[in-house]
C-alpha positions in Angstrom: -55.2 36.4 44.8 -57.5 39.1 46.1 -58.3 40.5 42.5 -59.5 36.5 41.8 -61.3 36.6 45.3 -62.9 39.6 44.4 -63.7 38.5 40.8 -65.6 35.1 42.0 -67.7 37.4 44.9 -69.1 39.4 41.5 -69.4 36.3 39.8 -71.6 34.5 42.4 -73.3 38.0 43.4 -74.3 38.0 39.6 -75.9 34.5 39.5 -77.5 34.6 42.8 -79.4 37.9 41.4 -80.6 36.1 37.9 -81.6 32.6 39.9 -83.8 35.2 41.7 -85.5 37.2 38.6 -86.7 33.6 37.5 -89.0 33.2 40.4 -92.3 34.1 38.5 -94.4 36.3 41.2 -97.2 36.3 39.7 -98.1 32.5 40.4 -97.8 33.3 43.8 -101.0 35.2 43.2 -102.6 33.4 40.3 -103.0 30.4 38.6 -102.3 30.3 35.1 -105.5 29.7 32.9 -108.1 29.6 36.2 -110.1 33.1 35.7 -111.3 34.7 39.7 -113.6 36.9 40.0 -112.5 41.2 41.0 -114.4 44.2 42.4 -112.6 47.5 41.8 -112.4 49.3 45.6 -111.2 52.4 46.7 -110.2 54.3 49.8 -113.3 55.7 51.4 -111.9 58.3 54.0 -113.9 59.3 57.2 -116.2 61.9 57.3 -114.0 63.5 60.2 -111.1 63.9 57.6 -112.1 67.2 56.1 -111.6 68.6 59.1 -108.3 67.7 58.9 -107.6 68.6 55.4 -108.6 72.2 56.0 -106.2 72.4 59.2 -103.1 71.0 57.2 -103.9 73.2 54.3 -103.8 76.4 56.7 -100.5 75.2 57.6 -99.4 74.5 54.2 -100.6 77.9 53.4 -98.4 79.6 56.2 -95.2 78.3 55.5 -95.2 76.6 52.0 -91.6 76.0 52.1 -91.3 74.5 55.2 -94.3 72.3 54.6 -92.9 70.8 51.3 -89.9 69.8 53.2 -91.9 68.1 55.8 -93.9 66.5 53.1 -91.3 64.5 52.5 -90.2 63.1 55.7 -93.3 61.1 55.2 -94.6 58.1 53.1 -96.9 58.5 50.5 -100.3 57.0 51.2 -99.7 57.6 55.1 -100.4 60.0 57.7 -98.1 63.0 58.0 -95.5 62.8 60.6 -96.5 65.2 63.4 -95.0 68.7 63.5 -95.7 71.0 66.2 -96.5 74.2 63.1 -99.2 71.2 61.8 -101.2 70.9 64.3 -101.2 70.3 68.2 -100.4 67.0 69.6 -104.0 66.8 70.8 -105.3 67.4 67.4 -102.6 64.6 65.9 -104.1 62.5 68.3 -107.7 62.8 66.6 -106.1 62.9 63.2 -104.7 59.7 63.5 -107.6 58.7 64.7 -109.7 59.5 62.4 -107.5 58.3 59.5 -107.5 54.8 61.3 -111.5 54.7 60.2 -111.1 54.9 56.3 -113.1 52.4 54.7 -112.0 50.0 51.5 -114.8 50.0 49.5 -116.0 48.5 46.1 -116.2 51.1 43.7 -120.2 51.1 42.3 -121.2 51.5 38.8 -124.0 54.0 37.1 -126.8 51.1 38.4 -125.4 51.0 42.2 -123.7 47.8 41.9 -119.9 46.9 42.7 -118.0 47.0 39.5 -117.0 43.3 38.8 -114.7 42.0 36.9 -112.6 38.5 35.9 -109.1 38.4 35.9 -107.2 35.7 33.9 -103.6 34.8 33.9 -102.7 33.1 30.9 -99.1 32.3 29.7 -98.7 33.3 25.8 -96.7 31.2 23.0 -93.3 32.8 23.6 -93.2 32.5 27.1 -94.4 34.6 28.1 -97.4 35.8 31.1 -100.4 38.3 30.5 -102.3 39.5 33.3 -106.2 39.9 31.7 -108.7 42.1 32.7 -111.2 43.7 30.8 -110.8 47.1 30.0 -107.9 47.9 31.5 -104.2 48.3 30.2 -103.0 45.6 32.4 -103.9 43.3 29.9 -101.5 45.2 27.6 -98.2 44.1 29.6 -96.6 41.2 28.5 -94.4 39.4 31.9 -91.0 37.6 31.6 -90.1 35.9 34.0 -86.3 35.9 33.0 -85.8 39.3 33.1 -88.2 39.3 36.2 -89.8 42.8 34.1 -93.5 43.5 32.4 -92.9 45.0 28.5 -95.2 47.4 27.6 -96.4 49.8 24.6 -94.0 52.2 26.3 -91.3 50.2 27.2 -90.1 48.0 29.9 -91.3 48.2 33.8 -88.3 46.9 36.1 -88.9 45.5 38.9 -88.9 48.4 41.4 -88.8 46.9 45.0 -90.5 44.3 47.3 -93.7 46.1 49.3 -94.2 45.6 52.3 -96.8 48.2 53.3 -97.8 49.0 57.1 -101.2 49.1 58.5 -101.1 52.8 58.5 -100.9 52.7 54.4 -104.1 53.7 52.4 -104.7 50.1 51.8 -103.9 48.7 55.2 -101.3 46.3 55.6 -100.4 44.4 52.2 -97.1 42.6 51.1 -96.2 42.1 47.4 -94.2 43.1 44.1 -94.0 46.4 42.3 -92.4 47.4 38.5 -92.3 50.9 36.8 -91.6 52.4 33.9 -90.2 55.3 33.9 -89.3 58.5 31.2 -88.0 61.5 32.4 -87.5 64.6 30.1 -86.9 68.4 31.3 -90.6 69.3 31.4 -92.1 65.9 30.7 -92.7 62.4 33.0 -94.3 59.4 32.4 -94.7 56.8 34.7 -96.8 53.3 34.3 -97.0 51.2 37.6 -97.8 47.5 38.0 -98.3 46.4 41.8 -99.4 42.8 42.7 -99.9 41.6 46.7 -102.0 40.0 49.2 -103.3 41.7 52.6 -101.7 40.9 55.9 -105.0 38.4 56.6 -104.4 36.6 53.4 -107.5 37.1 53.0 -107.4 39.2 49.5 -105.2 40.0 46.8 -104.2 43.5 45.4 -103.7 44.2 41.6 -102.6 47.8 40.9 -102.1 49.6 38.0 -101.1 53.5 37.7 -100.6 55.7 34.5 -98.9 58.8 34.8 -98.0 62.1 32.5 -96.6 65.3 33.7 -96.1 68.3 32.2 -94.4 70.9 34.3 -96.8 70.5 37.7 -99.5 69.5 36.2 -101.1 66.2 35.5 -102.0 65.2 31.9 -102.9 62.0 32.7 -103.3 60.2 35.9 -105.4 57.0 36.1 -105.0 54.2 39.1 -107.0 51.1 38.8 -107.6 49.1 42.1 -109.0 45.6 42.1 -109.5 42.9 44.6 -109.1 39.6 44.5 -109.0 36.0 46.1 -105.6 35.1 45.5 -104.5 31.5 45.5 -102.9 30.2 48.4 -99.7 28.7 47.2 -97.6 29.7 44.2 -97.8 27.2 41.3 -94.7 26.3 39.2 
C-alpha cells in the first residue's frame, strides 16, 4: 500500500512539473507579432569605484588563496561580502556606497546616439516561438513551450531557475526567467545564456543574452547583449 502511495506522489509530482513547462514565459513579456522598440544599456559604475578596485586587488594580491575562497561566498554581479583582510568596515561603508551610484545607461553608437533596436516575437509554423532582434543570436533560438527550453545551433538551453535579483545586483532589482546551455569538456566550456525579466518598477523589461568559450582560464569568446524594453503588462495566451 505504501509502494502504491509512493508511486501515485511521483506520478502527480510528474504532471504537476509538465502542466508547469507549458506556461509560455515569454508572453508574459511580449506579445506575439507586435514589434517594441530596445536600447542596448549597460552598467555605468561610479567614478569612486576605481578606488575600490585597486584596494580589493591589493588584497587579492596578498592572499590569493584566501580571496578566491571569499570570492565565492558572494553573488556574481554584487558587492563582495565584507572581510575584515578586504578592507575596513569604514571603507565597506564607502564601497557600498559608492556601488549604490552605478548608472544603467544606453549604450551609444559611433554617431553618439543610443543604439536602438525592434524586438519581435513571432510564433513559427511548427509551434514554435522566436525572439527577433537584429543582429543578435537571439534570433537564432527557437522556444518550446512544451519542453519549457530554447533550441539552439549548439543544442538545447534548459530552463535554469526563476530570477529574482536584489537591488544590490548590477541591474537593480529585476524578476524573470533564465535557460543555459551548457558543454563541459576537460579543458573546454561553452556556455550560451538566455534571460528574460521586468524591473521591480515594472517599468522596463530585460532581454539578455551571453555567449561563452573557455579554454583553460581564458576566454575565447565572451559576448553579453543587454537590451531594454517596455514590456507588456499582462501575459497573453
Amino acid at each position: 500500500m505504501m509502494k502504491i502511495w509512493i508511486t501515485s506522489l511521483v506520478v502527480a509530482s510528474t504532471l504537476m512539473v509538465q502542466a508547469q513547462n507549458k506556461t509560455n514565459h515569454l508572453l508574459e513579456f511580449l506579445d506575439v507579432g507586435k514589434p517594441v522598440k530596445a536600447e542596448y544599456v549597460q552598467v555605468e559604475p561610479d567614478a569612486s569605484m576605481k578606488l575600490f578596485a585597486t584596494v580589493i586587488n591589493k588584497a587579492r594580491l596578498a592572499d590569493p588563496k584566501w580571496y578566491a575562497e571569499h570570492e565565492k561566498t558572494g553573488t556574481a554581479g554584487t558587492p563582495l561580502p565584507y572581510h575584515e583582510k578586504l578592507m575596513t568596515k569604514d571603507e565597506y561603508a564607502n564601497y557600498l556606497g559608492s556601488w549604490d551610484k552605478r548608472k544603467i545607461v544606453p549604450v551609444k553608437g559611433k554617431d553618439g546616439q543610443p543604439i536602438r533596436v525592434s524586438v519581435l516575437l513571432t510564433k513559427e509554423t511548427n509551434g514554435t516561438y522566436v525572439v527577433n532582434v537584429t543582429d543578435v543570436p537571439i534570433s537564432l533560438l527557437e522556444y518550446s513551450t512544451e519542453a519549457n527550453a530554447f533550441k539552439s545551433m549548439l543544442g538545447q538551453l534548459t530552463f535554469l531557475e526563476k530570477i529574482d535579483a536584489p537591488k544590490e545586483s548590477s541591474l537593480r532589482a529585476w524578476s524573470g526567467y533564465e535557460w543555459r546551455y551548457l558543454q563541459e569538456e576537460k579543458r573546454y566550456t561553452t556556455k550560451e545564456n538566455f534571460a528574460i525579466g521586468r524591473t521591480a518598477d515594472q517599468k522596463f523589461g530585460y532581454l539578455i543574452y551571453r555567449m561563452q568559450q573557455i579554454v583553460g582560464n581564458q576566454y575565447v569568446t565572451d559576448k553579453r547583449y543587454v537590451l531594454r524594453f517596455a514590456p507588456v503588462k499582462k501575459a497573453k495566451k
